[in-house]
HTML snippet that shows the backbone in 3Dmol.js (N, CA, C, O; Angstrom):
<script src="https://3Dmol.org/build/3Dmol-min.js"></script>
<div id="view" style="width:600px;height:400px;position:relative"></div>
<script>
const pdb = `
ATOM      1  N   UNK A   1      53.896  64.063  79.519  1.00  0.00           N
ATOM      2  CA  UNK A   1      54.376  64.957  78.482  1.00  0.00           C
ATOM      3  C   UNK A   1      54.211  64.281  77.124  1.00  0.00           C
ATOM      4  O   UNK A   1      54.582  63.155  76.794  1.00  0.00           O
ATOM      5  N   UNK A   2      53.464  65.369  76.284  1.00  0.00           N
ATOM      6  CA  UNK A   2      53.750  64.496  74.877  1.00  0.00           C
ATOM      7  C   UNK A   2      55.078  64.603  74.352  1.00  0.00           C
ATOM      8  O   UNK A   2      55.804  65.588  74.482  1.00  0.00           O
ATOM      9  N   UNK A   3      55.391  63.418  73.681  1.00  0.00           N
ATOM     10  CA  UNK A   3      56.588  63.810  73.160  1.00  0.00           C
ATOM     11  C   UNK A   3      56.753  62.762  71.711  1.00  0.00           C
ATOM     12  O   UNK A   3      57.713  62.002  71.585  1.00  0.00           O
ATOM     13  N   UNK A   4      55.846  62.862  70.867  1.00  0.00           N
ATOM     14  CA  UNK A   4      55.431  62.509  69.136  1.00  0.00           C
ATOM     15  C   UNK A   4      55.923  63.688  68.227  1.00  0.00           C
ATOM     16  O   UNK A   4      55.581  64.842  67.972  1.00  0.00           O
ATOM     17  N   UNK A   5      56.732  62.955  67.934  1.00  0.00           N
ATOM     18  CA  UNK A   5      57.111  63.935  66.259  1.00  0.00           C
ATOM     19  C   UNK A   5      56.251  65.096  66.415  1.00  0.00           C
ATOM     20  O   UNK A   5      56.219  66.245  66.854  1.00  0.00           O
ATOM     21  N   UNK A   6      55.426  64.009  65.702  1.00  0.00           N
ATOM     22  CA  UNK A   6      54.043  64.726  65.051  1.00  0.00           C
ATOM     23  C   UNK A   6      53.635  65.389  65.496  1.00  0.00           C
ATOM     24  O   UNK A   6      53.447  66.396  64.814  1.00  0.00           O
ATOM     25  N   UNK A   7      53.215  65.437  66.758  1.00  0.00           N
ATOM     26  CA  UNK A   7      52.402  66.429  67.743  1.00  0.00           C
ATOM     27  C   UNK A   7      53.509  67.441  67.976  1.00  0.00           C
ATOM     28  O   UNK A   7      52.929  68.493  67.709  1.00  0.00           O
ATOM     29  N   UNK A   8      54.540  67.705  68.256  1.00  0.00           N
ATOM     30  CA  UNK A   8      55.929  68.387  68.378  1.00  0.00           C
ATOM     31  C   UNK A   8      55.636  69.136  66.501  1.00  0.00           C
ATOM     32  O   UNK A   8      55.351  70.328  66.391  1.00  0.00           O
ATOM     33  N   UNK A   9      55.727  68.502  65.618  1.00  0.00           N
ATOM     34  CA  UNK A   9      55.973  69.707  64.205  1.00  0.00           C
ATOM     35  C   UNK A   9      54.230  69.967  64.275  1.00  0.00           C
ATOM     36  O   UNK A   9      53.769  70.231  63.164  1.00  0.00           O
ATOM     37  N   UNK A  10      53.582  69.945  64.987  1.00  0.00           N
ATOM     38  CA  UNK A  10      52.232  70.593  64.458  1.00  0.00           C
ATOM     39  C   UNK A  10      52.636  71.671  65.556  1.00  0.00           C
ATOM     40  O   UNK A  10      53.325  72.611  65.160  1.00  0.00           O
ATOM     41  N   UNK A  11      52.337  71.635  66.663  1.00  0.00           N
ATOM     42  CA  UNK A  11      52.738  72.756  67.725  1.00  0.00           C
ATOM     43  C   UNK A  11      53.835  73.456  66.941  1.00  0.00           C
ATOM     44  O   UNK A  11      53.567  74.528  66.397  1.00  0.00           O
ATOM     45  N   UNK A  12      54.462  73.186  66.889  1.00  0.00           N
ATOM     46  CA  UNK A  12      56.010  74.505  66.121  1.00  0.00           C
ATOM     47  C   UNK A  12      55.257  74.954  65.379  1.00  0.00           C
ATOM     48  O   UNK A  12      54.899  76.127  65.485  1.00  0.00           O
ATOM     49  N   UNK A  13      54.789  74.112  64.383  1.00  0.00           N
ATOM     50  CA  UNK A  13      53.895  75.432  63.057  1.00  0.00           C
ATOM     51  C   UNK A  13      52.839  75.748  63.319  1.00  0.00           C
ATOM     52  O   UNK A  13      52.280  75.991  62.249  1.00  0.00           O
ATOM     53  N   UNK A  14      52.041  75.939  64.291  1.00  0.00           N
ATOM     54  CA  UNK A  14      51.292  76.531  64.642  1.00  0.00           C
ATOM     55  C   UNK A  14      51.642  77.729  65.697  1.00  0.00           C
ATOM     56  O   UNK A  14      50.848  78.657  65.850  1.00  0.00           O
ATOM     57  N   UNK A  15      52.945  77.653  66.457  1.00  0.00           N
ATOM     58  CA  UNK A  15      53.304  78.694  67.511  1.00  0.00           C
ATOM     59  C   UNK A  15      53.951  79.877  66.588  1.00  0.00           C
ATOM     60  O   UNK A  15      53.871  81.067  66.890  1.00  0.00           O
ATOM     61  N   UNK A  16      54.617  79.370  65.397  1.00  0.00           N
ATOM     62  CA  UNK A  16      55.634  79.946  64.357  1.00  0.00           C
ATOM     63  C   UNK A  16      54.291  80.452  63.448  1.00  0.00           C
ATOM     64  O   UNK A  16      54.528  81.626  63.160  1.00  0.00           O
ATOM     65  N   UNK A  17      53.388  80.179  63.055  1.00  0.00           N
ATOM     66  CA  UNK A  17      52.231  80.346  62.164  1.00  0.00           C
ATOM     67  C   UNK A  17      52.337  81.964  61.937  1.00  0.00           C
ATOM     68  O   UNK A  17      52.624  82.315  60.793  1.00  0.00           O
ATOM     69  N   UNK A  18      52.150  82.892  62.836  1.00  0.00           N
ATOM     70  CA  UNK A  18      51.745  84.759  62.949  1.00  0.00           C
ATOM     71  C   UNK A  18      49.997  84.882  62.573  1.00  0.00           C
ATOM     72  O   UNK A  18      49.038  84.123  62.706  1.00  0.00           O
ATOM     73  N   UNK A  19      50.149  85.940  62.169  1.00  0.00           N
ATOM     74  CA  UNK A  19      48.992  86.373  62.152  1.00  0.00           C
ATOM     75  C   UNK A  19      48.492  87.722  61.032  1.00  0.00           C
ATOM     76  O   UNK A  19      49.314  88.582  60.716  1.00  0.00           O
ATOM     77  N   UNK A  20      47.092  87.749  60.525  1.00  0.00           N
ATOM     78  CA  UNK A  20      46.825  88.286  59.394  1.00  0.00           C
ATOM     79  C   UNK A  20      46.059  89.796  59.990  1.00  0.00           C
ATOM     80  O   UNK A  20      44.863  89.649  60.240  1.00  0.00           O
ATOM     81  N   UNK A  21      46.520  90.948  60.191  1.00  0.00           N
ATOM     82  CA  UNK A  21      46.050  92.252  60.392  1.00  0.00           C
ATOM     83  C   UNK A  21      45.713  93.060  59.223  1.00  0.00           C
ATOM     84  O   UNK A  21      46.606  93.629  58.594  1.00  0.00           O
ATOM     85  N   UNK A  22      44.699  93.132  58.949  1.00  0.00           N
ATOM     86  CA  UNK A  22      44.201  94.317  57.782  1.00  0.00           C
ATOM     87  C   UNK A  22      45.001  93.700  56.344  1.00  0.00           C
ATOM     88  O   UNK A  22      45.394  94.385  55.400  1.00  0.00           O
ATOM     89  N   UNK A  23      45.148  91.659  56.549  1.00  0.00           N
ATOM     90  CA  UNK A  23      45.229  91.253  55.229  1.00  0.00           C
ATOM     91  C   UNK A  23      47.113  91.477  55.186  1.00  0.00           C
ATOM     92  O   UNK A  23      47.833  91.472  54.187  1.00  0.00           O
ATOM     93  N   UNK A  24      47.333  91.579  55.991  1.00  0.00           N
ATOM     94  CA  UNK A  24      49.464  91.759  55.808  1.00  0.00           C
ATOM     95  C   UNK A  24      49.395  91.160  57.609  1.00  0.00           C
ATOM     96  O   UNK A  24      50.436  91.007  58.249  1.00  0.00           O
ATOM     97  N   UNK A  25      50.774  89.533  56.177  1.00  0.00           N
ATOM     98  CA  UNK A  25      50.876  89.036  57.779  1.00  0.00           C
ATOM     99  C   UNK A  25      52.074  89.610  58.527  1.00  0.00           C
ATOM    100  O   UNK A  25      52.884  90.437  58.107  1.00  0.00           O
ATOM    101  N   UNK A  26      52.018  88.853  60.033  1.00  0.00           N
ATOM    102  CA  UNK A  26      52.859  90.030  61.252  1.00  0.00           C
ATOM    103  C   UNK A  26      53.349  88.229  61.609  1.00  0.00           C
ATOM    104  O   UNK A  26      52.655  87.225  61.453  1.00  0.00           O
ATOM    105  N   UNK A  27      54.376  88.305  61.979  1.00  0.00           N
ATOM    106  CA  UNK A  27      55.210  87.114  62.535  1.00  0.00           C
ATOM    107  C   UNK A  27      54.959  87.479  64.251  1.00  0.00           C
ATOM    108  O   UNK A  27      54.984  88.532  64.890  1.00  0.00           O
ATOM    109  N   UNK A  28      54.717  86.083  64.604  1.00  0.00           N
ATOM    110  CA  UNK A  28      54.297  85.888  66.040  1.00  0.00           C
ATOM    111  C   UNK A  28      55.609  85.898  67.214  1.00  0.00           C
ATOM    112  O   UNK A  28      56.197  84.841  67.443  1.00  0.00           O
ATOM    113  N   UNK A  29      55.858  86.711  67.665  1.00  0.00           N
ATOM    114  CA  UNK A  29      57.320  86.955  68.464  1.00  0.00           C
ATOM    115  C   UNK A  29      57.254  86.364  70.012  1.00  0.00           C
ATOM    116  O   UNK A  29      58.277  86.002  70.593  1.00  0.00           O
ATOM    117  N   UNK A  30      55.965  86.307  70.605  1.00  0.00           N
ATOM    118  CA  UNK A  30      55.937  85.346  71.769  1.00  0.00           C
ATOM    119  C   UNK A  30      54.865  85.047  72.193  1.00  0.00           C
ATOM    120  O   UNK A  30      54.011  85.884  71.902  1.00  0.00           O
ATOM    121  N   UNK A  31      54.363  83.874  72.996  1.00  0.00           N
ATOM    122  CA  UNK A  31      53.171  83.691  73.292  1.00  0.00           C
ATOM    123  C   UNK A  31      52.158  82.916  72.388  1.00  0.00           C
ATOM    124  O   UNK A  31      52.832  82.188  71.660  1.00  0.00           O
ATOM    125  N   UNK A  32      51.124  82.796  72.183  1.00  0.00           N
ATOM    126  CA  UNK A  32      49.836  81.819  71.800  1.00  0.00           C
ATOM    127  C   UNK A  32      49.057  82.888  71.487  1.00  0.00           C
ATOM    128  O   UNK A  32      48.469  83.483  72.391  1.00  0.00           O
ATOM    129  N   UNK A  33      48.907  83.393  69.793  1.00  0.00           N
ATOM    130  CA  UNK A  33      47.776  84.093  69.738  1.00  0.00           C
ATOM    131  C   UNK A  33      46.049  83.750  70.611  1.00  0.00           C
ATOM    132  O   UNK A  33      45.514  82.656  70.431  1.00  0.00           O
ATOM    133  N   UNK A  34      45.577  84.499  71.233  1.00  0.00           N
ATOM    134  CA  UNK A  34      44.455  84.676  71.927  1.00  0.00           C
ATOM    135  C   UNK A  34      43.273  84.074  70.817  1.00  0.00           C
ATOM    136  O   UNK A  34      43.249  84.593  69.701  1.00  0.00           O
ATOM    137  N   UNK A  35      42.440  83.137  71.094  1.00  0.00           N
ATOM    138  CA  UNK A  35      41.477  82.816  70.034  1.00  0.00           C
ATOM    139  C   UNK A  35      42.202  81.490  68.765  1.00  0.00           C
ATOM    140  O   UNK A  35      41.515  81.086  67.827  1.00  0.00           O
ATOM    141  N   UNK A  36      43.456  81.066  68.979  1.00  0.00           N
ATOM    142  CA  UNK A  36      43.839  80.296  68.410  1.00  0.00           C
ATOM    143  C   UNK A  36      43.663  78.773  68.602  1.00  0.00           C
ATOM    144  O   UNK A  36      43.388  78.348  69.724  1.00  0.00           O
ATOM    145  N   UNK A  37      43.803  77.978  67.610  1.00  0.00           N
ATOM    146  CA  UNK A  37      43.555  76.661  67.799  1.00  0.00           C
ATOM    147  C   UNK A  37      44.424  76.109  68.658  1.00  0.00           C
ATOM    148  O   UNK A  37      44.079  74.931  68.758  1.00  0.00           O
ATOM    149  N   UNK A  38      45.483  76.335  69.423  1.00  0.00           N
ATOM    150  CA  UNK A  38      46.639  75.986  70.074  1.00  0.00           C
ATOM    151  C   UNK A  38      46.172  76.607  71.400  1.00  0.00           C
ATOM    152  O   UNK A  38      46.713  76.034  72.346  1.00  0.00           O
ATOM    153  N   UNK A  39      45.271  77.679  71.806  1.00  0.00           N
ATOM    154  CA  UNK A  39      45.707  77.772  72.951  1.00  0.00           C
ATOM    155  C   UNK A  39      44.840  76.603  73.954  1.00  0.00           C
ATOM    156  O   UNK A  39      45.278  75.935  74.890  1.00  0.00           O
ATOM    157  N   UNK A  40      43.666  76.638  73.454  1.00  0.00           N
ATOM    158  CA  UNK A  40      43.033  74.535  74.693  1.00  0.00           C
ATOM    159  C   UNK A  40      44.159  73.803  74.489  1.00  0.00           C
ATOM    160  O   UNK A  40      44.755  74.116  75.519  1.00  0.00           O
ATOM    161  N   UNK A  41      44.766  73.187  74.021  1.00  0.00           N
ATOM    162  CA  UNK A  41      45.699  72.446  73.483  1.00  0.00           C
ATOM    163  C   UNK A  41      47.130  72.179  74.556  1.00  0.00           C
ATOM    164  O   UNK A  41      47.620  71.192  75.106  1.00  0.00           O
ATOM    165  N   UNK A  42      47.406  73.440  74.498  1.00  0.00           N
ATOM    166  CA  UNK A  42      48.514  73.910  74.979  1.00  0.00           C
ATOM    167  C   UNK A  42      48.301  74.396  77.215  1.00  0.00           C
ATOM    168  O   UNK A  42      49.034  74.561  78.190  1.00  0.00           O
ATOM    169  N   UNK A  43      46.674  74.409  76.836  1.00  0.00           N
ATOM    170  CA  UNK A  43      46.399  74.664  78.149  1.00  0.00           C
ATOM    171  C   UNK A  43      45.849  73.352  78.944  1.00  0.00           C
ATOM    172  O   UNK A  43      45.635  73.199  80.147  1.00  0.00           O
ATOM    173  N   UNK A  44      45.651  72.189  77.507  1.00  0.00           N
ATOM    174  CA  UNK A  44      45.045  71.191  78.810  1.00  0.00           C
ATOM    175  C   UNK A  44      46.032  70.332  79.246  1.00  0.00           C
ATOM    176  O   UNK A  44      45.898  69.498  80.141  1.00  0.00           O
ATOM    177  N   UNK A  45      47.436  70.640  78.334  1.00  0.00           N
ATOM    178  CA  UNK A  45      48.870  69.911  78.586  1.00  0.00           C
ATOM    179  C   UNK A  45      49.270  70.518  80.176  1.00  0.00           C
ATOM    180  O   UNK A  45      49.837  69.929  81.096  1.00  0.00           O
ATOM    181  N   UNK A  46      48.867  71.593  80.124  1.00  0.00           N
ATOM    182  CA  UNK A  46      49.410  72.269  81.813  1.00  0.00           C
ATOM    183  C   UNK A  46      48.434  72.010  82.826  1.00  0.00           C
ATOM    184  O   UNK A  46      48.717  71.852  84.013  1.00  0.00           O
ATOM    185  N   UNK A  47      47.023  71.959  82.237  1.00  0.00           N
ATOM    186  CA  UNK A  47      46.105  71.381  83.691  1.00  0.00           C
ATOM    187  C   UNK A  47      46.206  69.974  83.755  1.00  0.00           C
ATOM    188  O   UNK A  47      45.489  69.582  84.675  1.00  0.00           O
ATOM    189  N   UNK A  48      46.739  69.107  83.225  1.00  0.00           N
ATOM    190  CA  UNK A  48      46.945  67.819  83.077  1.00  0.00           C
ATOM    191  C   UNK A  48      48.050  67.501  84.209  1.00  0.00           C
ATOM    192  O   UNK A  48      47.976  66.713  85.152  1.00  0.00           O
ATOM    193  N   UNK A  49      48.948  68.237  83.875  1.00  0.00           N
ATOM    194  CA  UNK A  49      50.145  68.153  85.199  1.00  0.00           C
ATOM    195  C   UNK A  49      49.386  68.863  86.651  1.00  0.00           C
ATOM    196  O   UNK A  49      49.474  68.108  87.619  1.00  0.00           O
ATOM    197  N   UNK A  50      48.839  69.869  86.863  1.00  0.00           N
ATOM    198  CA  UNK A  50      48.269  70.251  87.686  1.00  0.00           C
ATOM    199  C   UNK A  50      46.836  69.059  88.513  1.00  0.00           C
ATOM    200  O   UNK A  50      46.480  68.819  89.666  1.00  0.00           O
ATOM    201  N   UNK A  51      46.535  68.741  87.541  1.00  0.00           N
ATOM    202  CA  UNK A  51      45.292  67.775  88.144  1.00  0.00           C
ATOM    203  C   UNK A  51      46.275  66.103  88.500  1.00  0.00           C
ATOM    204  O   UNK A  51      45.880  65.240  89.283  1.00  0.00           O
ATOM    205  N   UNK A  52      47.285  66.051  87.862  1.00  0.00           N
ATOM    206  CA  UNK A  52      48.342  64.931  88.632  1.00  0.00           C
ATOM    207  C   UNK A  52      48.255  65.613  89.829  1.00  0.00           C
ATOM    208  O   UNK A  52      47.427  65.443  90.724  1.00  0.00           O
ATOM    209  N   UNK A  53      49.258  66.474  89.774  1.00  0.00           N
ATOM    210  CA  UNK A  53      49.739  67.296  91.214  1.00  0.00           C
ATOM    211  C   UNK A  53      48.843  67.141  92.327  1.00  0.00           C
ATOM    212  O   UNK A  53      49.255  66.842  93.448  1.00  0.00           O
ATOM    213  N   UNK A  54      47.364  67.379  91.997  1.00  0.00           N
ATOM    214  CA  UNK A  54      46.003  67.726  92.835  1.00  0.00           C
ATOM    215  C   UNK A  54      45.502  66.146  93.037  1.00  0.00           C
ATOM    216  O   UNK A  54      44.669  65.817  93.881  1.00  0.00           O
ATOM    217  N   UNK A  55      46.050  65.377  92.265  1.00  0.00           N
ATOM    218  CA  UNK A  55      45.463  64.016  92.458  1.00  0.00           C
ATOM    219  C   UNK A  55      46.614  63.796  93.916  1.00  0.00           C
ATOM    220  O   UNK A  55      46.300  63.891  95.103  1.00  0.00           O
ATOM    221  N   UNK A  56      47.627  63.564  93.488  1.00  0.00           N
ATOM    222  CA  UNK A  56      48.500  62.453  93.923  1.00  0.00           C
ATOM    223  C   UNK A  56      49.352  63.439  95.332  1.00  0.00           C
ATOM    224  O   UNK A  56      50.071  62.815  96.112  1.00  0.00           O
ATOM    225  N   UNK A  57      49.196  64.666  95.467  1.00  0.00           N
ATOM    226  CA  UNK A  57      49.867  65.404  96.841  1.00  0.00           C
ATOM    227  C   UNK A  57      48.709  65.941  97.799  1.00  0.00           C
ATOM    228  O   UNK A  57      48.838  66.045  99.019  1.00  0.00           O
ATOM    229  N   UNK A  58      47.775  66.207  97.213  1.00  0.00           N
ATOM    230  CA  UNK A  58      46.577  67.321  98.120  1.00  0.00           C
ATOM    231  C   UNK A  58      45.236  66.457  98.430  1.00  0.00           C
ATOM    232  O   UNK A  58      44.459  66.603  99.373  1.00  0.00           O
ATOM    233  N   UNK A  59      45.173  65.240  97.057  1.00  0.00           N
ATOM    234  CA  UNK A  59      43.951  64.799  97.613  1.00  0.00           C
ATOM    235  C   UNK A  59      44.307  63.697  98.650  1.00  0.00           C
ATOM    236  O   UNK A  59      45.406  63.187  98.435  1.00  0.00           O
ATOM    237  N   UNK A  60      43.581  63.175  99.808  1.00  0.00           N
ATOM    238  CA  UNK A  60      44.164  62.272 100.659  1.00  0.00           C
ATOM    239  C   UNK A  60      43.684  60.861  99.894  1.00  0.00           C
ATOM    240  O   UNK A  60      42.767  60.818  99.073  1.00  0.00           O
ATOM    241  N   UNK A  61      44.670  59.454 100.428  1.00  0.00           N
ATOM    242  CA  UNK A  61      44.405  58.523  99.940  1.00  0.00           C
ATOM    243  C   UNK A  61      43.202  58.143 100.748  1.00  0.00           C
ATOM    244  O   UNK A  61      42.590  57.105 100.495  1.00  0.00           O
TER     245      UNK A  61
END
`;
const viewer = $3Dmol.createViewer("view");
viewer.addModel(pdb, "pdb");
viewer.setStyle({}, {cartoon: {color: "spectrum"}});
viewer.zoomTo();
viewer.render();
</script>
C-alpha cells in the first residue's frame, strides 16, 4: 500500500478534481472519471495486490 503524503494529496485532488461539460464544471460525486490520469494509477495499486495474491497462494512453490 502506498502510504506518502504526497502520493495521498495528489490522489485526493485528482479524485475531488470534476469535470468540464460544454465548458461549466460538474463536481465528481463517485468513482474515477473514465479516460482520466488516475484511473492506471489507481488500477495498478489493485492488480499489484492481486498479482501478490496470484504469486504467493495459487502459484505452487
Amino acid at each position: 500500500m502506498i502510504r506518502t503524503a504526497p502520493f495521498i494529496r495528489l490522489m485526493s485532488g485528482l479524485l475531488d478534481a470534476g469535470y468540464l461539460e460544454d465548458w461549466k464544471y460538474n463536481a465528481t460525486h463517485s468513482g474515477v472519471p473514465q479516460g482520466s490520469v488516475v484511473s492506471p494509477i489507481l488500477s495498478n495499486v489493485v492488480l499489484d495486490k492481486l498479482d501478490q495474491y496470484v504469486e504467493r497462494e495459487l502459484i505452487p512453490v
